[in-house]
Steps between C-alpha positions, in 0.01 A plus 500: 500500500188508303172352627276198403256768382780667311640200309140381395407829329844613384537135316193338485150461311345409865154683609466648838276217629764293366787692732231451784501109463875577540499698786291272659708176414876664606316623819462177587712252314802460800236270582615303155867552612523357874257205376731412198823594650556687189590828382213680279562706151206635304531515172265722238519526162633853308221688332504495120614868499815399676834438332744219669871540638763397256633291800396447871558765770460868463362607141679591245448430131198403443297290253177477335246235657381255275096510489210286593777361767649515839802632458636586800436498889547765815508405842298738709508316825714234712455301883750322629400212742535565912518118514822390312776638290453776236588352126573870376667742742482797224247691462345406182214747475454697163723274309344482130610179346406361141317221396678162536671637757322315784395222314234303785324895479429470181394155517239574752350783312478374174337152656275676779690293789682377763885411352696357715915409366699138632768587522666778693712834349789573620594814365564687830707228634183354737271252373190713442196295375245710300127506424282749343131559625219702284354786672144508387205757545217352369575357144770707438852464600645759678881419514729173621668439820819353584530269729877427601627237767817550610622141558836487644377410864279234353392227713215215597176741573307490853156458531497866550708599172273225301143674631725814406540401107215327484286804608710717245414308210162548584518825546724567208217269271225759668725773329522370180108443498410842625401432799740638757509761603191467559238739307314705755675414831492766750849696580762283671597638916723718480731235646411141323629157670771373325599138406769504770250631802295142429315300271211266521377303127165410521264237254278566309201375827740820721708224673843513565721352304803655636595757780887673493671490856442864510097508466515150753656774759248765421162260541697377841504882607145513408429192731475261292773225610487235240587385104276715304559258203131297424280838661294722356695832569154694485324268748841519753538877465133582549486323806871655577342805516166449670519723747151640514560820305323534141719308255579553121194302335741381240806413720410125438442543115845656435655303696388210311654640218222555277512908520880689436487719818722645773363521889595495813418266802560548876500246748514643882792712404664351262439632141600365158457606150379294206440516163350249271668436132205266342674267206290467232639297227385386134156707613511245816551578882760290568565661884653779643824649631444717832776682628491619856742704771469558854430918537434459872769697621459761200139534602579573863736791356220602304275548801767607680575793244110586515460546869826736529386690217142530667673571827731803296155618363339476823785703651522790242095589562584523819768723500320694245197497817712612728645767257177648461412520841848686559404741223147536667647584845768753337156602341353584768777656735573683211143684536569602902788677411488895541871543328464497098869368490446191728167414314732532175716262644221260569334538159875364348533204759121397347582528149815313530332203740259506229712455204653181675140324592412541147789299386418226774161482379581421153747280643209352701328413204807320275641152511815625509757786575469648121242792528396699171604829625302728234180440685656632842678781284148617452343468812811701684466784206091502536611506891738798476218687267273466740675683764660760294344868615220646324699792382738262329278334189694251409461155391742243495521246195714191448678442186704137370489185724664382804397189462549183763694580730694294788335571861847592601499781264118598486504605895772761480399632161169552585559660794794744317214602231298600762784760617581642152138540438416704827827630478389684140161570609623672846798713362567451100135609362368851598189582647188635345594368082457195337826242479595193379671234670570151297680182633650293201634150501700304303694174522885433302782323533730322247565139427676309795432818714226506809215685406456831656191768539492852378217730728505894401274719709478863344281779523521833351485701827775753686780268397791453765701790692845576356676329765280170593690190575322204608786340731488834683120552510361545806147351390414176659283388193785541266744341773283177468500515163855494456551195790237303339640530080889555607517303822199229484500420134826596359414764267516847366373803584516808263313838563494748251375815317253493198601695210154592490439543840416335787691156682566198384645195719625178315549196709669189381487135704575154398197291488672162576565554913746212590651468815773874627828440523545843640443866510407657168774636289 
């Protein structure tokens, strides 16, 4: 389905700060929706390169436009209302209609205004009543929406549907005007209030005029245990929230509905989230509309999410702590030992703790369990350089990107890269010449298909002996290997001869580790 951004520049004349005025008004027009109980359909008009259907739906035949005149619409965006029944089921975005077509549209553009019809279509079988609202930026009209009520469970209002449609209309008359959304406003939370979480109408002085059931219940969780109607909501929140810690300056200016903002207030433990819709009519404030929502419970997940991720960090430097001080001690025993072959032994068990603290420090260091693996790639290659013999002359180097990797998959990986690597340096590359060994990494995987990781160690050494197989090898560093890739991470090994000389070794492993349902196939 094509995009708002796609239908404006594949059918319209509209600039790009024209599209951002868009953006910005469909981000936020549900608000619109809920409040008018009314399903939403933006309308622009086709660009005067464009050439109209013969008929509605898909197009077929088409015609020439006539010039100097709207001829024809597109609809590149539609809400439907969380607060009563949808008038239009379909989806009805990218439908290219002529002019005439939707006659209250045309109305409203050609007169600059709000058009609203008496009486009620009925061509889907459902009383639908109709009105058309101008979408201005500035003096220029951007495009009309569509306002459509869907009327068949029609009945006498509340007090809370009436401060509803009231606060629609004024909102709807801000849109026609220009004035909403509102130029300049910061970014929205990533998680707005909506009508339905509560709403309080204030007048023009920051009273209250009205408060929905739902915001009563939210200012009683605050501590506040009577009718808000007749209060200033900035002077009852401020003093909500005095708790002796340094306070938004503003709180009581927003809150009086002179400044379109979003905040939030906490009241010993309970917190709620507000945000201030000033209405600003005919050039006069009028009042305001501020939504609000209890996030107390979201916030203590919040905090609760931050101390166990601290806590995870916390752990992983330790570990990584108590890693080095393993490798130190094998260090060090290592250096008493008379017997080449057990101080071999020892140098392996400290490369191999080593490899693993240097995955639990980056993990130390990251919000998550996602590490970007290409930094550790480098730091176990510098590592296995480093204690390569003199005689040997080689230098490692790193080609392609592993990029972020799952912890899961990081520990094992990095710690079967460290074998490989000594591995080649120990028994692959002669003594006394120069050699090359490269790592290379590359991601794939097909549509629909988990995405899997492609690591080829080669060098251009002695190659393998004629009869090498590494389920029969009686080399511990290759044995690891093999349980880590094969067994561990579920995937495949291959050793083989370079044409040119030398080994290479090709392993292949999922990236995406969910849960084993058994033994590797």
């Amino acid at each position: 389905m094509p995009t708002l951004t796609d239908l404006v520049r594949d059918y319209t004349d509209l600039t790009d700060n024209d599209l951002e005025w868009l953006h910005a008004l469909v981000s936020d027009w549900q608000l619109l929706a809920d409040l008018s109980f009314a399903d939403l359909l933006l309308w622009v008009p086709l660009s005067s390169g464009d050439a109209l259907p013969a008929e509605e739906g898909p197009r077929r035949r088409t015609v020439p436009r006539p010039d100097g005149s709207v001829h024809g619409w597109v609809a590149i965006a539609q809400m439907r209302p969380t607060t009563g029944p949808t008038a239009y089921p379909e989806d009805l975005v990218g439908k290219v209609v002529r002019s005439g077509r939707r006659g209250l549209i045309d109305v409203a553009w050609r007169e600059r205004r709000i058009v609203r019809e008496g009486d009620p279509e009925w061509g889907s079988g459902i009383p639908v009543r109709e009105e058309s609202i101008p979408v201005r930026r500035g003096v220029k009209v951007l495009g009309i929406i569509q306002r459509s009520t869907n009327l068949s469970s029609a009945r006498t209002p509340s007090r809370l549907e009436l401060t509803y449609l009231q606060s629609a209309s004024d909102l709807a008359q801000m849109i026609s005007e220009g004035r909403f959304p509102v130029p300049g406003e910061e970014p929205n939370m990533v998680r707005s209030p909506r009508v339905g979480d509560g709403l309080i109408r204030l007048d023009r002085s920051g009273r209250v005029s009205y408060a929905s059931p739902n915001a009563q219940s939210a200012y009683r969780r605050l501590g506040y245990p009577t009718d808000l109607v007749g209060e200033s909501l900035g002077t009852v929140t401020t003093r909500l929230c005095d708790t002796g810690e340094p306070m938004e300056e503003a709180l009581s200016v927003i809150l009086s509905g002179r400044a379109p903002r979003e905040v939030e207030v906490e009241a010993n433990g309970p917190v709620m989230q507000l945000r201030t819709i000033p209405l600003v009519v005919g050039g006069t404030r009028i009042g305001a509309v501020v939504l609000c929502r209890d996030v107390t419970e979201l916030r203590w997940r919040d905090r609760e999410l931050m101390t166990k991720d601290a806590t995870i960090r916390e752990i992983h430097h330790r570990v990584k702590n108590n890693l080095q001080t393993v490798a130190a001690l094998l260090r060090l025993q290592a250096r008493r030992l008379q017997i080449p072959e057990g101080r071999a032994a020892l140098d392996e068990a400290v490369r191999r703790v080593g490899s693993i603290a240097i995955v639990h420090e980056t993990l130390s260091h990251t919000p998550d369990e996602l590490i970007d693996f290409d930094d550790i790639a480098d730091r176990v290659i510098m590592m296995a350089g480093e204690v390569s013999t003199p005689e040997t002359r080689v230098t490692p180097r790193r080609a392609g990107s592993f990029g972020v990797l799952p912890a899961e998959v990081a520990t094992p990986l990095a710690m079967a890269l460290t074998e490989l690597l000594q591995n080649a340096l120990e028994h692959g590359l002669a003594k006394g010449r120069d050699g090359t060994l490269e790592v290379v990494a590359r991601r794939y995987g097909d549509e629909g298909e988990p995405p899997r990781l492609v690591v080829t160690v080669s060098d251009n050494g002695v190659g393998l002996p004629g009869d090498f197989d590494v389920e029969a090898t009686n080399s511990l560093g290759l044995q690891i290997v093999r349980t880590l890739i094969v067994g561990e991470l579920g995937g495949q090994l291959d050793f083989r001869r370079r044409d040119a000389g030398g080994t290479e070794v090709m392993v292949d492993v999922p990236i995406d580790q969910g849960p084993r349902t058994g033994p590797p196939r």
